[in-house]
C-alpha positions as CSV (number, residue, x, y, z in Angstrom):
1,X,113.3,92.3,113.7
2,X,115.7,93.0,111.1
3,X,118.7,91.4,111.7
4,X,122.2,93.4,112.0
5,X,125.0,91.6,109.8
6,X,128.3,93.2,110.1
7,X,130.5,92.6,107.5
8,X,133.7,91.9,109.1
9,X,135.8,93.4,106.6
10,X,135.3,96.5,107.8
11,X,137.4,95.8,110.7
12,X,141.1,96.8,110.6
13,X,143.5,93.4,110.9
14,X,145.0,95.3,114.1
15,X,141.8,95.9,115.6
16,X,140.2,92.5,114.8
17,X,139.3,90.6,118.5
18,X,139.0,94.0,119.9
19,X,136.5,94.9,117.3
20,X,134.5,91.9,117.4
21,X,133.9,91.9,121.6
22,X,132.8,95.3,121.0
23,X,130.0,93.8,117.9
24,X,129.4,90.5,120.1
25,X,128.7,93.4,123.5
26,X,126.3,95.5,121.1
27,X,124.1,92.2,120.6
28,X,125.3,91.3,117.3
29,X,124.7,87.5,116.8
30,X,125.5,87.3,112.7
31,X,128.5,88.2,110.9
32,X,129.2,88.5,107.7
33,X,132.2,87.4,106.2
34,X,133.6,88.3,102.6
35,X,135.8,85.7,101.3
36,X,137.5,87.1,97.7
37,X,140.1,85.2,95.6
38,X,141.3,88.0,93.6
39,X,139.9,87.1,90.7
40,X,136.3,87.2,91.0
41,X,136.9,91.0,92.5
42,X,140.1,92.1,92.1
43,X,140.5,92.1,96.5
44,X,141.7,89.6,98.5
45,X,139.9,89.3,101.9
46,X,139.2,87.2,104.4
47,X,141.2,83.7,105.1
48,X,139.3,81.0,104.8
49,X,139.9,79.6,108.8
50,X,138.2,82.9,110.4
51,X,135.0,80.9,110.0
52,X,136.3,78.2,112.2
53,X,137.9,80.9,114.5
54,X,134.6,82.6,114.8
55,X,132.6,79.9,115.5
56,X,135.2,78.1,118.1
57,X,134.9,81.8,119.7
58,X,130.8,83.0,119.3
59,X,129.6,79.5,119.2
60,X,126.0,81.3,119.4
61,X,126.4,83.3,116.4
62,X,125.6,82.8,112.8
63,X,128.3,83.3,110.2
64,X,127.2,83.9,106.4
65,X,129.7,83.5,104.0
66,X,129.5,85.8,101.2
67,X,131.9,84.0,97.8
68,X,133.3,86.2,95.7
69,X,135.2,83.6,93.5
70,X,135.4,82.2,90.6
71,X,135.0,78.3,90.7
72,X,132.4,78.8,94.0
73,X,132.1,74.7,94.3
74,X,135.8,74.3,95.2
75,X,135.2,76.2,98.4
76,X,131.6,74.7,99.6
77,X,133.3,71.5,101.5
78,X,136.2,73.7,102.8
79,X,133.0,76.1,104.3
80,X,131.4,73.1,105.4
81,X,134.5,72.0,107.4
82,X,135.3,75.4,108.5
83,X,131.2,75.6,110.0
84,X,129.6,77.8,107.8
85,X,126.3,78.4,108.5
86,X,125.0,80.6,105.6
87,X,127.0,80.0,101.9
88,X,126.4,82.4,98.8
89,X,127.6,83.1,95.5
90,X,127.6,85.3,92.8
91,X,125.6,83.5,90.2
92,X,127.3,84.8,87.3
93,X,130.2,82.9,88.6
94,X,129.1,79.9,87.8
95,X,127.2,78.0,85.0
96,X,125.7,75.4,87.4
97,X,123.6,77.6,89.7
98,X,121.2,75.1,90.5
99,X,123.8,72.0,91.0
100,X,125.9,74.7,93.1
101,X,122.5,75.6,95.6
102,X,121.9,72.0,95.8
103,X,125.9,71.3,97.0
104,X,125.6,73.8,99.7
105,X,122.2,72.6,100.8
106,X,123.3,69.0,101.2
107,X,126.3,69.7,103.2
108,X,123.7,71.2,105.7
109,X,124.3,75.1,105.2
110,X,121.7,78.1,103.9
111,X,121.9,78.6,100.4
112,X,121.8,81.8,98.8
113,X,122.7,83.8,95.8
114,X,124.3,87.6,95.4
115,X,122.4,89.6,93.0
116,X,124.7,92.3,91.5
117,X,123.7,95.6,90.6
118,X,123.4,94.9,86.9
119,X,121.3,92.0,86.9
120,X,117.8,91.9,87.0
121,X,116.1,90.5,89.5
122,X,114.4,88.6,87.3
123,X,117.4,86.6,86.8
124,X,116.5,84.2,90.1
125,X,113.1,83.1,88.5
126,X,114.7,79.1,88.0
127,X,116.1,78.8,90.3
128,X,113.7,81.3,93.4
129,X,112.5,78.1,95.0
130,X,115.6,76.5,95.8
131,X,116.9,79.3,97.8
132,X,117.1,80.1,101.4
133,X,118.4,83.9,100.7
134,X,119.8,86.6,98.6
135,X,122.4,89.0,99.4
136,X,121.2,92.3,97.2
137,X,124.1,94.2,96.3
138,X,123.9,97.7,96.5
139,X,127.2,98.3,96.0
140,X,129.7,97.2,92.8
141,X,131.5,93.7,94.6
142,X,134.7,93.7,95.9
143,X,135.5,96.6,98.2
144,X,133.7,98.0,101.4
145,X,133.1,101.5,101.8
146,X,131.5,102.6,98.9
147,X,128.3,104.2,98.5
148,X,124.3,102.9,98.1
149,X,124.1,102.8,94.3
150,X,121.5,104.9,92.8
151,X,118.0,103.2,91.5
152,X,118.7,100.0,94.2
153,X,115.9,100.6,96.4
154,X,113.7,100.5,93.7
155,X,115.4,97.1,92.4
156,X,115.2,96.0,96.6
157,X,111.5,96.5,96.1
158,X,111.0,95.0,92.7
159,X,112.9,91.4,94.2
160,X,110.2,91.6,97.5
161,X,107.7,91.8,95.0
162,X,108.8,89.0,92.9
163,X,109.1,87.0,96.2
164,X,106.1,87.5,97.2
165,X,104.8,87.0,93.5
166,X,106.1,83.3,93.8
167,X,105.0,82.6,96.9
168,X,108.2,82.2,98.8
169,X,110.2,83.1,102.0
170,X,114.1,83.7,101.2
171,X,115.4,86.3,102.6
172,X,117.0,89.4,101.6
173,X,120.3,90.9,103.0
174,X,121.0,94.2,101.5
175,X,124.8,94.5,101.3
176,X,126.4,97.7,100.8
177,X,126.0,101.0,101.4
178,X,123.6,101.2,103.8
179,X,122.9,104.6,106.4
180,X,120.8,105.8,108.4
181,X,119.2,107.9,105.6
182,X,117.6,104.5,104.3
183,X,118.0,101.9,106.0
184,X,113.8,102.2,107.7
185,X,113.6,102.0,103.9
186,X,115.4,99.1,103.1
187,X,113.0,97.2,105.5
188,X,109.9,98.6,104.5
189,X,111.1,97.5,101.1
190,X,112.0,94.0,102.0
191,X,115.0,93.7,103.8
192,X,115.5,91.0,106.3
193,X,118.8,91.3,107.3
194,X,121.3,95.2,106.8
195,X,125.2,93.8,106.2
196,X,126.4,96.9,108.4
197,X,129.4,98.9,107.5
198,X,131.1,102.3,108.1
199,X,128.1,104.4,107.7
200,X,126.1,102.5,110.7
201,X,128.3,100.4,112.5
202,X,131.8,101.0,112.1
203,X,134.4,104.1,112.4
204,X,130.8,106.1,115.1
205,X,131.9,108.5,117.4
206,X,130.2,106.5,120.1
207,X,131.9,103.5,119.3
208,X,130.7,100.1,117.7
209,X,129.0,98.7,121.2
210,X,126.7,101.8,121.6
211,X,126.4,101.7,117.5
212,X,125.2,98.6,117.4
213,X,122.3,99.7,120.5
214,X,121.5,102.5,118.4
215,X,121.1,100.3,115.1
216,X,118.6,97.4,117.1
217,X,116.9,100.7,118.9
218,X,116.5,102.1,116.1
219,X,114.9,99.5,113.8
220,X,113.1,97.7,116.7
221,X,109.5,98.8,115.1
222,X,110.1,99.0,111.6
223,X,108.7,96.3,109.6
224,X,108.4,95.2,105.5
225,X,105.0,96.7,104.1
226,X,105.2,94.7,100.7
């Protein structure tokens, strides 16, 4: 089933361990984290050590750690201390995509890319077989909140294609945007994982434990058809 990847960012500072009992009681068992440097984005967000909080807390959860940084190698041994499980980058941040993929592999983490909204997908094809995801953005980098970018479900679908066109298996975590308008879509149209936000997740009237039931309820059947 598709897996539900709150991005923590979404989560006022006051409201943080409060918040993430109520994700951890809705049977969330991923979190995303956005780590910015200001530079990349113009944003700062998260510190570096919630990583190691997170995983000293929800030793059973998986945290993905989405870069958006210049300079991404400076950070991959600091994620490895902090126990990263999932590391990406943007991979116009960087001219050593491969040699970055291949750092984060051999300190024993998933490596993925981010695919921004004006790139073509087509811009993985050296590097496709060397990764173990992609986080699709939806959404321009650097700020939560904003909306599903018009013309990216037809770029989600064009990336399953290709994936399936070489053969592989990464997978695809659709981050930004997403509601309840599309996001049977975004799964029928490749998505593995949904980074959760605002519009699914966050800021419901019933709260983010019963949101959370109502996301896994209601994506419990829906599967890719590419």
């Amino acid at each position: 089933m598709v897996i539900n990847a709150p991005s923590l960012a979404n989560i006022p500072l006051t409201e943080f361990t409060v918040q993430l009992e109520e994700l951890y009681e809705g049977g969330v068992r991923f979190f995303h984290v956005d780590l910015m440097d200001g530079h990349y984005v113009p944003n700062l967000c998260l510190p570096m050590n919630c990583v190691k909080d997170l995983k000293a807390k929800y030793p059973d959860c998986t945290v993905e750690v989405h870069l958006m940084v210049d300079n991404p190698s400076f950070y991959i041994p600091k994620m490895k201390e902090q126990g990263a499980d999932y590391v990406s980058f943007h991979c116009d941040s960087t001219s050593f995509v491969r040699r970055t993929l291949f750092e984060i592999s051999e300190a024993g983490m998933k490596a993925g890319i981010v695919l921004n909204p004006s790139q073509s997908v087509d811009v993985i094809r050296p590097y496709a077989q060397y990764l173990d995801y992609i986080v699709f953005m939806s959404v321009e980098p650097g700020f939560a909140g904003q909306k599903f970018l018009e013309g990216s479900m037809e770029r989600l679908r064009d990336l399953a294609l290709l994936r399936r066109e070489l053969g592989l298996n990464f997978q695809i975590i659709v981050d930004g945007g997403v509601h309840y308008g599309i996001i049977e879509e975004c799964v029928k149209n490749g998505a593995d994982a949904l980074v959760t936000n605002v519009y699914t997740i966050f800021n419901q009237p019933e709260g983010i434990t019963a949101a959370c039931r109502r996301f896994t309820e209601t994506m419990k059947n829906v599967v890719c058809e590419i």
